[in-house]
N, C-alpha and C positions, 0 to 999 in steps of 0.2 A: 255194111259192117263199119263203116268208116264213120258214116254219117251219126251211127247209134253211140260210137266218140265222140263226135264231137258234140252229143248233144252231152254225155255223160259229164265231159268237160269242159263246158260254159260253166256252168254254177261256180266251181273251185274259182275259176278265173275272176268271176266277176268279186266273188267271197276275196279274195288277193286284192285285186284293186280298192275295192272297200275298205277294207284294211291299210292298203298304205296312203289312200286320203285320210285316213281320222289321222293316223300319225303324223303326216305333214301338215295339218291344221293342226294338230298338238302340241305342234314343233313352232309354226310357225307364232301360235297364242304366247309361248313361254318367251319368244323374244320378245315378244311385246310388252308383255309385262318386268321383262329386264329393262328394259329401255326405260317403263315409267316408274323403275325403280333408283335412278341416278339420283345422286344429289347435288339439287342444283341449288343452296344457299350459298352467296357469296361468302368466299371467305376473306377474311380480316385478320391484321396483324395486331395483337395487346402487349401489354406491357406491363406491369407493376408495379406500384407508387409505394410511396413510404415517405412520412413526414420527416423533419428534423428542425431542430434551430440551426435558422440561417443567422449572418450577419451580413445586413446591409453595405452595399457599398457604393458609397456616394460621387459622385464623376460633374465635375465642371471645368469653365475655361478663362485663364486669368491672362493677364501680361504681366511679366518681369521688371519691377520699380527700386531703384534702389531704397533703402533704407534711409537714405538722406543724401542730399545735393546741397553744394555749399559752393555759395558766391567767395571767394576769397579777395580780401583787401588786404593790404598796405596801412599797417598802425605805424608808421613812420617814413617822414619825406626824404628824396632821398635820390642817386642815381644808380638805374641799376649796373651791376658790375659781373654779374655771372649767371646763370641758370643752369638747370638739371635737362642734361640730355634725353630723360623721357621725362621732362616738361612740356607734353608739346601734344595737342590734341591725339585722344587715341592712346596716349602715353600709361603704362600702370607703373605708379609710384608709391613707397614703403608709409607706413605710418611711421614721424620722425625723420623723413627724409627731406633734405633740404631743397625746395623748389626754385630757390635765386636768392641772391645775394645783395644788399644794401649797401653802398660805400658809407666805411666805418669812421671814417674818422674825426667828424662833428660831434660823434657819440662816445667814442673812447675818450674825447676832449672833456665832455660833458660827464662824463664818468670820472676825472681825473680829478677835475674841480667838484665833483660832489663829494668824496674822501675826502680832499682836503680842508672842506667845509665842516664837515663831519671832526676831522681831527679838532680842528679850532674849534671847535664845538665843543669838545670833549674836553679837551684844555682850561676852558674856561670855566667849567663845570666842575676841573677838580681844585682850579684855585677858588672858587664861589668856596667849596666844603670846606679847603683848609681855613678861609675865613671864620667861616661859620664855627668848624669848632676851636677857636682861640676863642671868639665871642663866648661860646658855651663856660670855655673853662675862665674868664675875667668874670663872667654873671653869677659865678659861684660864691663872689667876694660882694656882689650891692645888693642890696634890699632888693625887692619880689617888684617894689612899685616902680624902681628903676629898669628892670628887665623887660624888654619887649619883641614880641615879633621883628621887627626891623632893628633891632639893637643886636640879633641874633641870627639875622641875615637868611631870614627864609624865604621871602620874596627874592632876594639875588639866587639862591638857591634853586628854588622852582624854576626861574626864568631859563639859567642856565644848562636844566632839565631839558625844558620844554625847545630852546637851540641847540640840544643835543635828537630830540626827535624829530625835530623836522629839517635837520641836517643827514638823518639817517633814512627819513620819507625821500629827500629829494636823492640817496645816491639808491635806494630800489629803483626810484624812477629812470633814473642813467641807465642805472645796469638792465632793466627791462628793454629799454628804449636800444643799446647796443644788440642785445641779445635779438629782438624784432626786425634785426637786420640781418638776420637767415630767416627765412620765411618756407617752416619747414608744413610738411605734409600734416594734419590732422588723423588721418587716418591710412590703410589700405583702400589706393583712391582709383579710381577712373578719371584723367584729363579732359572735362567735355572742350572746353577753350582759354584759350592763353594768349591776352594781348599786350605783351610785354617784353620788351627786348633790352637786347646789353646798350648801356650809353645812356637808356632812354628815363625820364627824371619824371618819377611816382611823388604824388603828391597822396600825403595820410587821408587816407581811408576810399583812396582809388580802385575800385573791382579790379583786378589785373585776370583773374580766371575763376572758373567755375569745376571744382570734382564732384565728380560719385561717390559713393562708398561703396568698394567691393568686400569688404570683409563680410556684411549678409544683405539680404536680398528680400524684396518681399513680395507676395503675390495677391490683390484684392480682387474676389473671383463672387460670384451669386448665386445666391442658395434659392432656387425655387420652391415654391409655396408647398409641393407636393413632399420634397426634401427634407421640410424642415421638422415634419413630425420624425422622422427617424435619424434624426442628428443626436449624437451623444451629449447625456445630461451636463457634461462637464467639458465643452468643446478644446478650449484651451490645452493647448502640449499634445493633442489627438495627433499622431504617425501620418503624414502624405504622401506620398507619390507624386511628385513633377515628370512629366515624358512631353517630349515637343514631336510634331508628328513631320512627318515626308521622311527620305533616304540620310540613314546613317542619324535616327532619332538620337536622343541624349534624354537619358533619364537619374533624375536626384530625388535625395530623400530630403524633405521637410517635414515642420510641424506646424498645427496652425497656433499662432500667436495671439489674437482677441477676436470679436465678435466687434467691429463697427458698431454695433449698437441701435442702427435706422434702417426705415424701410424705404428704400430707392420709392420716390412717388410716382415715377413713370413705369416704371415696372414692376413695382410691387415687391422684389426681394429684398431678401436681406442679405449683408454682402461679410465674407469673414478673411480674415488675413493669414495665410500663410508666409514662413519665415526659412530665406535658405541660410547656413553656412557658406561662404567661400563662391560666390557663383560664380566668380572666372578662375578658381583653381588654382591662385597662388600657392597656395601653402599645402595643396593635396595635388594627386592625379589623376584629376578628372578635366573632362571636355569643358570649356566655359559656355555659361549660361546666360547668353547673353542678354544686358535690360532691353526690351520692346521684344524681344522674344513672346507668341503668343502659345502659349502652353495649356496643356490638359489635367488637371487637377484631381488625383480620387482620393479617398479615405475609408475608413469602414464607420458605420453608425452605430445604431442600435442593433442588438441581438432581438429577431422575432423567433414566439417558442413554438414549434411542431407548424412548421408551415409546409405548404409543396412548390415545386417549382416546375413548371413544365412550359416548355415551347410553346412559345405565340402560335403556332399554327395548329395545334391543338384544341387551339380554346376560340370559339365564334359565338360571338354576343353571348359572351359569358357563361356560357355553356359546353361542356366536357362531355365526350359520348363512351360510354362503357358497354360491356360486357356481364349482364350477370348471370346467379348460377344457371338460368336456365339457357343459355348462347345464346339471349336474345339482347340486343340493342337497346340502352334505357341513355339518355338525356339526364344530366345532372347539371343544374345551377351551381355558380359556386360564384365566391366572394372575391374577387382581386386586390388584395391591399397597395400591389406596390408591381411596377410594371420594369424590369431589371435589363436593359440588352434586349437579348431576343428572347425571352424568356418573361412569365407572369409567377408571380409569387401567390399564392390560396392559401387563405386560412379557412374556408369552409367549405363545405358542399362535399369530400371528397371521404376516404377511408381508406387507411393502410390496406385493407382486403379488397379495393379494386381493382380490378383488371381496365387499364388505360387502352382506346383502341385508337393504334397510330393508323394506319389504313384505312380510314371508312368508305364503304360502297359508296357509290355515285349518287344514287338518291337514297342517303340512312333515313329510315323510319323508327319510331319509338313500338318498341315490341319484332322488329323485324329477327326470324331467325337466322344466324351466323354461323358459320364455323372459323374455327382459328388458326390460321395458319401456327407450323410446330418452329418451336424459339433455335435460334440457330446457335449454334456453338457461343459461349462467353469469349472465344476468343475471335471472335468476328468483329473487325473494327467496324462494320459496317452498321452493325444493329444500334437503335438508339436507344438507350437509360433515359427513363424520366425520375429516377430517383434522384435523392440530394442526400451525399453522406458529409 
């Protein structure tokens, strides 16, 4: 009886087993085919361009020159008798202020005898006239062939004139000559050297010192070859930027003043002048700027119209990698007009409708499929804009 079970009940069993192998191969086919369903295209991050008009901004490096240096002499001999306590190297002194002092009194002498040569001059000049018109009114009474030039005393006349002007030449020349015995500043100056002291006897036209001008300042800086096509049509009065670099910089505004006009032969530029106001800060309050100072020079140039501007590391031999519609990886040429900081300026190859890809896989192919990583919040400082607004 048992045995006619168990034969009854093989078949079910083995019918059971059969059945839960196909299902476990059933089972075990469908992960497989999950597995070769993953997607494994690298993904990439893009980004979004948009053209606009940049303005060029132009960056070079000058030194600080004044606007003029001046040998100072002694238009009269003389001992000196006093100086200016910041007459003295390093010293900054007024335009009109007195740098020392001539002793006077050869010149006030010589001033004193020029008036009164002048007077005598004049004296004589009005007794000449009174002559002359008595002569006028006696020639009234003789015949025309009696009357003459020197019967009417116009040669005493002119003469008398003429020792009135050059009695009046020689007292300008006193009074100049006094007045030259302060020997005041020219300008708002810089003291470069002063070799002059009290006591010590100036002989005319002896260099005693050398100034600066502080009142403006100039910078000759070089414009490279690549520079020059984007320099403004009309460079002259163009807005500057002066900034000196290391700890606790100083920055002023200038403008540039002319174009030099030549092409450095050794280096091929051309070289333009910038003009400061005030560059040690007399008269304002600002840091002084000091001459030999080597400083950093920008401006803006030309306006280019719908250009791009994207990161140097973006762009490899000239070449930009995208995204198009269909996520695949396409290679676009493009044109670099102007290479700015870290950044490339494009005028071509590109379109507001492309997707920039900052991320590219490790070996990008042309046609490779991508997916894109999704853009993280605008307000992610982290994420990079290739646009230019």
């Amino acid at each position: 009886m048992k045995t006619n079970w168990k034969k009854f009940a093989l078949p079910f069993v083995v019918l059971l087993v059969g059945v839960g192998a196909v299902k476990a191969i059933n089972a075990s086919a469908e992960k497989e085919e999950d597995k070769q369903a993953v997607d494994t295209r690298p993904t990439v991050k893009v980004e979004s361009i948009e053209s606009a008009d940049y303005q060029v901004l132009i960056t070079s490096f000058g030194e600080v020159t004044p606007l003029e240096s001046t040998a100072i002499s002694s238009q009269v001999a003389g001992e000196v008798t006093a100086w200016n306590e910041n007459f003295v190297a390093g010293g900054l002194v007024l335009r009109g202020e007195t740098l020392f002092s001539i002793e006077k009194d050869t010149y006030e002498a010589a001033l004193l005898q020029a008036e009164a040569n002048l007077s005598s001059a004049q004296s004589l000049l009005i007794e000449e006239q009174a002559r002359a018109n008595v002569a006028k009114q006696e020639a009234k009474n003789l015949p025309n062939n009696k009357v003459s030039d020197l019967y009417l005393r116009k040669p005493q006349v002119l003469s008398a004139e003429a020792a009135v002007k050059s009695a009046q030449a020689r007292l300008k020349i006193a009074q100049r000559d006094l007045d030259n015995c302060e020997i005041k500043a020219p300008y708002d100056a810089l003291v470069i050297s002063r070799n002059v002291g009290v006591g010590q006897y100036v002989n005319q036209g002896a260099q005693v010192a050398v100034l600066n001008n502080v009142e403006k300042a100039e910078i000759v800086f070089p414009i490279a070859g690549f520079d020059n096509a984007f320099l403004p049509n009309d460079v002259a009065g163009t807005p500057a930027i002066i900034t000196t670099k290391g700890f606790d910089a100083i920055t002023r505004k200038g403008s540039i003043a002319r174009d030099l006009g030549v092409v450095d032969q050794a280096t091929r530029m051309s070289q333009l002048v910038i003009r400061i106001d005030d560059p040690y800060g007399i008269k304002s309050n600002v840091q002084p700027l000091k001459y030999g100072s080597y400083v950093e020079v920008q401006f803006v140039g030309k306006t280019l119209p719908q250009v791009y501007r994207l990161p140097q590391e973006l762009v490899t031999n000239r070449t930009v990698w995208i995204v198009n519609q269909d996520n695949k990886l396409e290679p676009r040429k493009v044109d670099i007009i102007r290479e700015e900081g870290a950044y490339f300026l494009i005028s071509e190859g590109l379109s507001n409708t492309d997707k920039i890809v900052v991320t590219l896989p490790e070996y990008p192919q042309k046609g490779m499929e991508v997916k894109t990583a999704k853009p993280k919040p605008a307000s992610d400082d982290s994420s990079l804009s290739v646009k230019k607004s």
